[in-house]
N, C-alpha and C positions, 0 to 999 in steps of 0.2 A: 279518821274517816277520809277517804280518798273522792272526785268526783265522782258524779255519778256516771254509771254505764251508758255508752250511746249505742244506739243502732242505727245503722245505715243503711241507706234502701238505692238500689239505684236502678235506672230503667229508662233510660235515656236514646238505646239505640236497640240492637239485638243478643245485649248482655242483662241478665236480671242476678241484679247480684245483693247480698246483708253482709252487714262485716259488723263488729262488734269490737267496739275500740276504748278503756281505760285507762286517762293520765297518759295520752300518747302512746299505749301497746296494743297490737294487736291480739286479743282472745279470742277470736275464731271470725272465719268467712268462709261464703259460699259463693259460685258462680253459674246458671245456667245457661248456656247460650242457644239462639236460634238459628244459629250460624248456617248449619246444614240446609235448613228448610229453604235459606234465600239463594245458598248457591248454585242453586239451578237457572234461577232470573239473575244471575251475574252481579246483582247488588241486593241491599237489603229493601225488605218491600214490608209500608207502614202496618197495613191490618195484619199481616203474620207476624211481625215484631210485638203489636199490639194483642194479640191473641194467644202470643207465645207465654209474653210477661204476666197476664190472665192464669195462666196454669201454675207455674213456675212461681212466683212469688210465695205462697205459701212453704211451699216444701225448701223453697231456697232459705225462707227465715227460718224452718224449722231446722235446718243443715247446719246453720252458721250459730245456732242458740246449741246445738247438742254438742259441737267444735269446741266450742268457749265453755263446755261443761254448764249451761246458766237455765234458768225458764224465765220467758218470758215474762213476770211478773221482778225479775231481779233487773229491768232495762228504766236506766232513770230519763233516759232524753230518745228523741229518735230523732235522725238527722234525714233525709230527701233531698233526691237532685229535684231540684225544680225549671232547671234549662241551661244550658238548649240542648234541643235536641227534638225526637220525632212528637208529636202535638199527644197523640192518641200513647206511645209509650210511656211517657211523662204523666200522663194522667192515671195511667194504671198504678206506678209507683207512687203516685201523692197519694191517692184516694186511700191504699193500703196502710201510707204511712202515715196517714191521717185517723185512721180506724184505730192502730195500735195505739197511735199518741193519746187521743180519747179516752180510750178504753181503760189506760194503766193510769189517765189524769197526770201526765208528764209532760213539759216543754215539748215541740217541734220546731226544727230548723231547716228553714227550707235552704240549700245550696248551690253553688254554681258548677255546673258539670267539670270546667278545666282546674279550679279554684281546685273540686277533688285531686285532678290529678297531679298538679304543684303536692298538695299533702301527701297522698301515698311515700312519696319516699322518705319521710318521716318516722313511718312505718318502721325504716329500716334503717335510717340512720341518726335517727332525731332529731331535735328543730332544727328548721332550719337557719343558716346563719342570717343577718341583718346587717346589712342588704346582701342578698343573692340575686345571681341570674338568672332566670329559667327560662328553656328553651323547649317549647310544648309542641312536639307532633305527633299528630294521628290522622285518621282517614279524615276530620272534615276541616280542623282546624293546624295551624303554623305558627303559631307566635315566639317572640321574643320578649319577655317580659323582667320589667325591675322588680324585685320582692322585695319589702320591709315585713313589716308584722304583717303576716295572712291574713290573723283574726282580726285587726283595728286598723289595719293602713291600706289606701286607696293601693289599687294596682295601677302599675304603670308602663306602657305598652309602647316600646322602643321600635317593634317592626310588628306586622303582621299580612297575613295572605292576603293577597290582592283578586285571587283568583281561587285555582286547583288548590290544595292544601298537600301537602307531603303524602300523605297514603292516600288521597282519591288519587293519585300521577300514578302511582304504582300499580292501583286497582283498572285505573284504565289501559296502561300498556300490557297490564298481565293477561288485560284480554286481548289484544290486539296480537299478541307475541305468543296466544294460543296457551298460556298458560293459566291455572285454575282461579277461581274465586276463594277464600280474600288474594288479592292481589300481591299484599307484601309478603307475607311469607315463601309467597309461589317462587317473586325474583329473588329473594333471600338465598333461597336454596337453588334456582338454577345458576346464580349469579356465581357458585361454589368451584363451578369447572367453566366459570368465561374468564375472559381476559376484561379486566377492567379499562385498559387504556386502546383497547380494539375500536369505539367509535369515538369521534370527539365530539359529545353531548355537548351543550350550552349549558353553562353558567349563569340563570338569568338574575337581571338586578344586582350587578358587581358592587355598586356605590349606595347600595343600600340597605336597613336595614330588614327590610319587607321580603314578602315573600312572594314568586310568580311561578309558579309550575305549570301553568297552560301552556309554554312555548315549547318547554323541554317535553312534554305529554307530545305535541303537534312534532317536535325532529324526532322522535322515538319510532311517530306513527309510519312518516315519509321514509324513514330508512326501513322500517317493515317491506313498505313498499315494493320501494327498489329493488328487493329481493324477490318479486312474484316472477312465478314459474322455476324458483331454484329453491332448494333447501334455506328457509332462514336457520342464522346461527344465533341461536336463541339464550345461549350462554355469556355468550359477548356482548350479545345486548343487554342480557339484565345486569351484567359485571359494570358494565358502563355506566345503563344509568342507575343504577345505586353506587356509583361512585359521583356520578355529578347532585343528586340530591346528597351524599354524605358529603361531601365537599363545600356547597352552597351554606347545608346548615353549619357547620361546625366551622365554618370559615368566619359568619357572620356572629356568632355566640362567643369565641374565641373575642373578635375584635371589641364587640360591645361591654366584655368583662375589660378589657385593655382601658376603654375610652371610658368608661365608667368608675376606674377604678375601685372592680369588685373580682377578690378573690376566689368565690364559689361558682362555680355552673353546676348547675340542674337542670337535667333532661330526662323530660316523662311523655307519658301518650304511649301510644300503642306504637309508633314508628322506633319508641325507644327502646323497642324489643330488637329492632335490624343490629344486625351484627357488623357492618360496616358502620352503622352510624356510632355504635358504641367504641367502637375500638378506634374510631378517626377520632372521636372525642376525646379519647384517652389519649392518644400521641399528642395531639395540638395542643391539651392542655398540661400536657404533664410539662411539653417545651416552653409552654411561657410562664410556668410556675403556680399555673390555677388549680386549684383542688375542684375535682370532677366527682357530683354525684347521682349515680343513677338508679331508680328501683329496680329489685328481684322482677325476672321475666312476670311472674304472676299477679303483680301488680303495676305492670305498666300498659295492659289493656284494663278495661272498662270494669269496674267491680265495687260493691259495698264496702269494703275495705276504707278506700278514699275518702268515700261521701261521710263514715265515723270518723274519720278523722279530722276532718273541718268539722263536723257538729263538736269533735270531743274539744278542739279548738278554741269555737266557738263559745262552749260550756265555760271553758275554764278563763276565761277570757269578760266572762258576766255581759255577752251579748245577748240581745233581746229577742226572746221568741219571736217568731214567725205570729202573724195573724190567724184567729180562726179561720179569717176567709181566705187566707194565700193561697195565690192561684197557681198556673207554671207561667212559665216566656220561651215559649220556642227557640226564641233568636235572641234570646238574653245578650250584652255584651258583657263582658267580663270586666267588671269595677271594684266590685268587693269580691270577696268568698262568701260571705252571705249574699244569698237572693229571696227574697218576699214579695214578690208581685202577686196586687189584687187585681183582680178582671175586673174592667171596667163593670158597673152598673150591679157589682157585690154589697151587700150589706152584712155588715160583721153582724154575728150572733149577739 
C-alpha cells in the first residue's frame, strides 16, 4: 500500500489551480486563470482575483480529479497554500480546502506558496538532491535559497529582494516600453528581434547575494524617455534588459553553488519560464560543472501541482497536520515548507 493521495489547492494570486500528487508523481492537474480579466488595470486587482477563484475552484478540482482518473472520495490528505499572497485569494483556497479535508475526515497541510514552487520540479525530476541551490523568481518574490530536506529542514536564505522582485521589473517596464500585461512574456518575446548588448543596463548589487531591481526598473524608465518624440526601439530594450536581469541572477546562483560548495541549481517561479534566464543558466552552469534543474514551462508558473507536492512530502515525511483553526499569513516568510498559522484570538474546535 503506497501513501495516500494528496490534493492540492492553490489560490494565492490570479492562478486557481488542484494537482493531485502520489509517492512524488504527478496524476493529474488543473489550472484556471484570471489573467485576462486584470490585464486591462495593467496588474492584478485583489476582488476579481478573489472572485475569480470563487467560481473556478470547484470545476478546477473537478478537472484535476477526472485527469488523475480518481473521485474525490479516493483523496487521503489535501494540502493548501496558506501564504503569502493576496489576503481575500488565500482565503478562498483555504476555506475550499478545508471543506474537502472535513468532509472525507483526512489530514490538512496548510503550505508556503515558494516552498510549492522549490517542489514542482520534483515533479519532473525527483527529489531533490541535499543540499541544493535554489534560485526562486517570479513577479513578487527573488530569492536565493540553501535546501536540505524540504519536508524537515529549516530553509536558508543566502540572498533575497530588497525591493522590485524579477517579474514586477519586467511587469513594469513592459508597461513603460508600451508593451502588454503580464509583462514577462511581452519582453520575452520582443526581446526575440533586439540586440541585447544595444543599452548598458546596470548590474545592481555586484557584491551581493540579494536582489535590487528598483534601479535597473528606474534606467529602463529614463532611456524610454530619452527617446520621446522619436520612435523607441523597443526590441533592444527588452534584449537588454532581460539580459541584465539574466545576467544578475545566474551570475549570483552560479557563485553561491561555487562558495557553498553545492553541486545542484534549481530555478522555479514564473521568471523561470524566460528563455534567456534558462539558457544563461544552462551555459554558466554547465562551465563550472554544476548540474542545472529546471521545471516543465507548465509548472513553473503558479499551480496545484506544487502545493501536492509539499503536502505529498509532507505526508511521507509523518508531518503534523495543520490545525483545525489554521488560518493564512499574507506575508508569511519563507522558514519551513510547512505553514500553519492561527489568527490571532482563534479557538481551536
Amino acid at each position: 500500500m503506497g501513501s495516500p493521495i494528496v490534493l492540492g489547492i492553490e489560490s494565492s494570486c490570479d492562478e486557481t489551480g488542484a494537482g493531485i500528487v502520489r509517492d512524488g508523481r504527478l496524476l493529474g492537474h488543473a489550472v484556471a486563470s484570471s489573467m485576462d480579466e486584470h490585464a486591462r488595470f495593467g496588474g492584478v486587482v485583489p476582488e476579481i482575483a478573489s472572485r475569480a477563484h470563487l467560481h473556478a475552484l470547484r470545476p478546477v478540482v473537478r478537472e484535476a480529479l477526472e485527469r488523475a482518473g480518481l473521485r474525490l472520495s479516493d483523496i487521503g490528505a489535501v494540502a493548501v497554500t496558506t501564504g503569502p499572497g493576496l489576503s481575500g485569494a488565500l482565503q478562498v483556497g483555504l476555506a475550499g480546502a478545508k471543506g474537502i479535508a472535513y468532509a472525507l475526515g483526512v489530514p490538512l497541510y496548510g503550505v508556503h506558496h515558494l516552498a510549492g514552487h522549490v517542489a514542482a520540479d520534483t515533479l519532473e525530476h525527483g527529489p531533490l538532491p541535499d543540499p541544493c541551490m535554489v534560485l526562486i523568481v517570479s513577479g513578487g518574490h527573488t530569492s536565493l535559497l540553501l535546501v536540505r530536506d524540504l519536508a524537515r529542514d529549516p530553509i536558508a536564505h543566502l540572498g533575497d529582494t530588497l525591493d522590485d522582485a524579477a517579474g514586477e521589473c519586467f511587469d513594469k517596464v513592459a508597461r513603460v516600453f508600451g508593451l502588454p500585461y503580464p509583462g514577462g512574456p511581452a519582453i520575452d518575446r520582443a526581446a526575440r528581434e533586439g540586440d541585447p548588448r544595444a543599452v548598458p543596463f546596470p548590474r545592481p548589487l555586484p557584491g551581493s547575494y540579494d536582489f535590487s531591481f528598483s534601479g535597473l526598473k528606474t534606467a529602463a524608465a529614463r532611456w524610454a524617455e530619452s527617446h520621446t518624440g522619436r520612435e523607441l526601439p523597443v526590441h533592444d530594450g527588452a534584449a537588454s534588459l532581460q539580459e541584465a536581469v539574466a545576467d544578475v541572477l545566474t551570475r549570483k546562483a552560479v557563485a553561491a553553488c561555487r562558495e557553498h560548495g553545492v553541486g545542484t541549481l534549481v530555478v522555479v517561479g514564473g521568471v523561470a519560464a524566460n528563455s534567456r534566464v534558462r539558457s544563461l543558466a544552462e551555459e554558466r552552469c554547465r562551465a563550472a560543472g554544476i548540474a542545472l534543474r529546471v521545471p516543465p514551462l507548465r509548472l513553473c508558473t503558479d499551480n496545484g501541482a506544487m502545493i501536492a507536492a509539499v503536502g505529498d512530502l509532507l505526508v511521507r515525511a509523518g508531518a503534523e497536520p495543520a490545525p483545525l483553526d489554521v488560518s493564512i499569513d499574507p506575508s508569511a516568510p519563507l522558514e519551513y515548507a510547512a505553514l500553519h498559522p492561527v489568527a490571532a484570538g482563534a479557538v481551536a474546535a
